[in-house]
C-alpha positions in Angstrom: -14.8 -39.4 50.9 -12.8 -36.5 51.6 -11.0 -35.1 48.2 -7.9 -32.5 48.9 -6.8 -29.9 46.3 -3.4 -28.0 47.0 -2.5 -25.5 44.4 0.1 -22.7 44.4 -0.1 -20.2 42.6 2.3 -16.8 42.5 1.3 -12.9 42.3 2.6 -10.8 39.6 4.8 -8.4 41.0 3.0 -5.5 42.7 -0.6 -8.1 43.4 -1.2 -8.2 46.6 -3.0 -11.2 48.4 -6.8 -9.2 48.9 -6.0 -8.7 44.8 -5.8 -12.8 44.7 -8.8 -12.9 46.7 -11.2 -11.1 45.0 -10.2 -12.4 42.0 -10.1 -15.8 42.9 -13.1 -15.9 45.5 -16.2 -18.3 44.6 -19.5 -16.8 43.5 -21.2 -20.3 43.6 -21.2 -22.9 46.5 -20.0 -26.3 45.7 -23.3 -27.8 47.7 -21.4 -29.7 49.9 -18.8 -29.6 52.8 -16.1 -27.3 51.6 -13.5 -25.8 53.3 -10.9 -23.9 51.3 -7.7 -22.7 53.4 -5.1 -20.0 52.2 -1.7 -19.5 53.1 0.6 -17.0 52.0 3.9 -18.9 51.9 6.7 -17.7 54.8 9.5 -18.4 52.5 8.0 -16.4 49.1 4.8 -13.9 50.2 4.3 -13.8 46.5 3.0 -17.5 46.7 -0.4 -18.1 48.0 -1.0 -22.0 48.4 -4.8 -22.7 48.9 -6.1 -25.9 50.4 -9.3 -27.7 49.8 -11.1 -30.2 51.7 -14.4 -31.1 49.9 -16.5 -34.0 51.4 -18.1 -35.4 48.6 -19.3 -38.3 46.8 -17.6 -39.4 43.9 -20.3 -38.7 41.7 -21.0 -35.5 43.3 -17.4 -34.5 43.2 -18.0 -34.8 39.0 -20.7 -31.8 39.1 -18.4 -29.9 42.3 -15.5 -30.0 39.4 -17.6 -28.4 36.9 -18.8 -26.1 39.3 -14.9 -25.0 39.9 -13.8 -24.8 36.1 -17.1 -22.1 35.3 -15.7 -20.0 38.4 -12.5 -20.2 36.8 -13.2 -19.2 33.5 -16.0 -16.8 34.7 -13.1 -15.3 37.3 -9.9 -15.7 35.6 -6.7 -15.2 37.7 -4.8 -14.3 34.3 -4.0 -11.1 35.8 -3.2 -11.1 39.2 -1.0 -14.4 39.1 2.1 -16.4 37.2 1.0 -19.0 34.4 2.2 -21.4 36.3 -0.2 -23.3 38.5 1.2 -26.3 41.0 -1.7 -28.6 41.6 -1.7 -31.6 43.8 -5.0 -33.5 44.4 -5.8 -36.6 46.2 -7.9 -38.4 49.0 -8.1 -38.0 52.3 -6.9 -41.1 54.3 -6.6 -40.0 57.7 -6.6 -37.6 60.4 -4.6 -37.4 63.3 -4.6 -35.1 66.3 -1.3 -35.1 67.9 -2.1 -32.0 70.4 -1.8 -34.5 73.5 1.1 -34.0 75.8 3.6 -37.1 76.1 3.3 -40.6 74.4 0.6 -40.8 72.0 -0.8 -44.9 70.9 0.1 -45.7 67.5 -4.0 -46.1 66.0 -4.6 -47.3 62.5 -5.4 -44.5 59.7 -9.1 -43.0 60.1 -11.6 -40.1 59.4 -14.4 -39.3 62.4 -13.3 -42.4 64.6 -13.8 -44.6 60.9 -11.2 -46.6 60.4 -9.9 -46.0 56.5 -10.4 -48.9 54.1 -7.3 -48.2 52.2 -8.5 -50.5 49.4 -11.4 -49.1 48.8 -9.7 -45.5 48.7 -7.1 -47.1 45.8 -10.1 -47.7 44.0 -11.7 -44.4 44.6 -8.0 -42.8 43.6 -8.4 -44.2 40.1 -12.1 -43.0 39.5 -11.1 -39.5 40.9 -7.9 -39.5 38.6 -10.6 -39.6 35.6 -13.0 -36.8 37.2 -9.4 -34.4 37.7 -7.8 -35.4 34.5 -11.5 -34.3 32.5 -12.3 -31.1 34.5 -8.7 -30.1 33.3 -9.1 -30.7 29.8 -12.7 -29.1 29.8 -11.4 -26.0 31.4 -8.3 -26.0 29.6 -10.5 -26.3 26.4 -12.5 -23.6 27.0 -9.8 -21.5 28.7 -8.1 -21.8 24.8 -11.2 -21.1 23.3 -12.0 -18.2 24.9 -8.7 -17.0 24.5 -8.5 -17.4 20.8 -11.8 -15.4 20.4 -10.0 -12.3 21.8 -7.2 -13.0 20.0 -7.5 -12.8 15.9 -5.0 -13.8 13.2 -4.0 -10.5 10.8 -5.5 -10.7 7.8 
């Protein structure tokens, strides 16, 4: 299965996108196919919208998650970006290249020339809702954790 992440996120005034990127920027490989694709939005330049394409297992995609919440935590964006994070996840269900000239044939939704078995993918949906739902508690977790170390009540 193919699993696709879409977050936003937006500078702080006076980031720029190379100061995104080399905070954000992985220091450890997921293991598997991943392709990661950044835009800056046209609209807002401050918003840089990443998109991820990891072909993955779904047990694999449990240890590519963890893999992604240490990065985080280890590379925290805290300063470079708003609080606010958008975050959209799902599965992949189809591609389709419409770069032909003229009248294109309707074909049935597929990856590689395989046709999608869209049951199977509702199935897959719910077990990756788990996986997402987890790797954002753990990071969030730690994330407050971490924070509260630096942070001390007066005494």
């Amino acid at each position: 299965m193919i699993t696709v992440a879409i977050i936003t996120r937006r500078l702080k005034e006076g980031k720029t996108h190379e100061d995104f990127r080399k905070a954000w920027y992985h220091t450890i490989g997921f293991g598997t196919s991943s392709k990661l694709y950044t835009m800056i939005n046209a609209l807002d330049p401050r918003e840089i919208i990443v998109m991820g394409f990891v072909d993955t297992e779904l047990d694999q995609f449990i240890s590519t998650a963890r893999i992604d919440v240490k990065e985080r935590l280890s590379n925290p964006l805290d300063d470079v970006v708003e609080p606010e994070i958008g975050r959209k996840f799902g599965i992949l269900v189809s591609e389709d290249d419409f770069s032909a000239t003229g009248a294109i044939e309707y074909k049935p939704p597929s990856i590689r020339g395989n046709e999608t078995d869209l049951e199977e993918v509702l199935h897959d949906l719910s077990e990756f809702e788990k996986v997402i739902i987890q790797s954002s508690e753990e990071r969030d977790r730690a994330k407050k954790a971490r924070f509260s170390e630096y942070v001390q009540p007066p005494k």
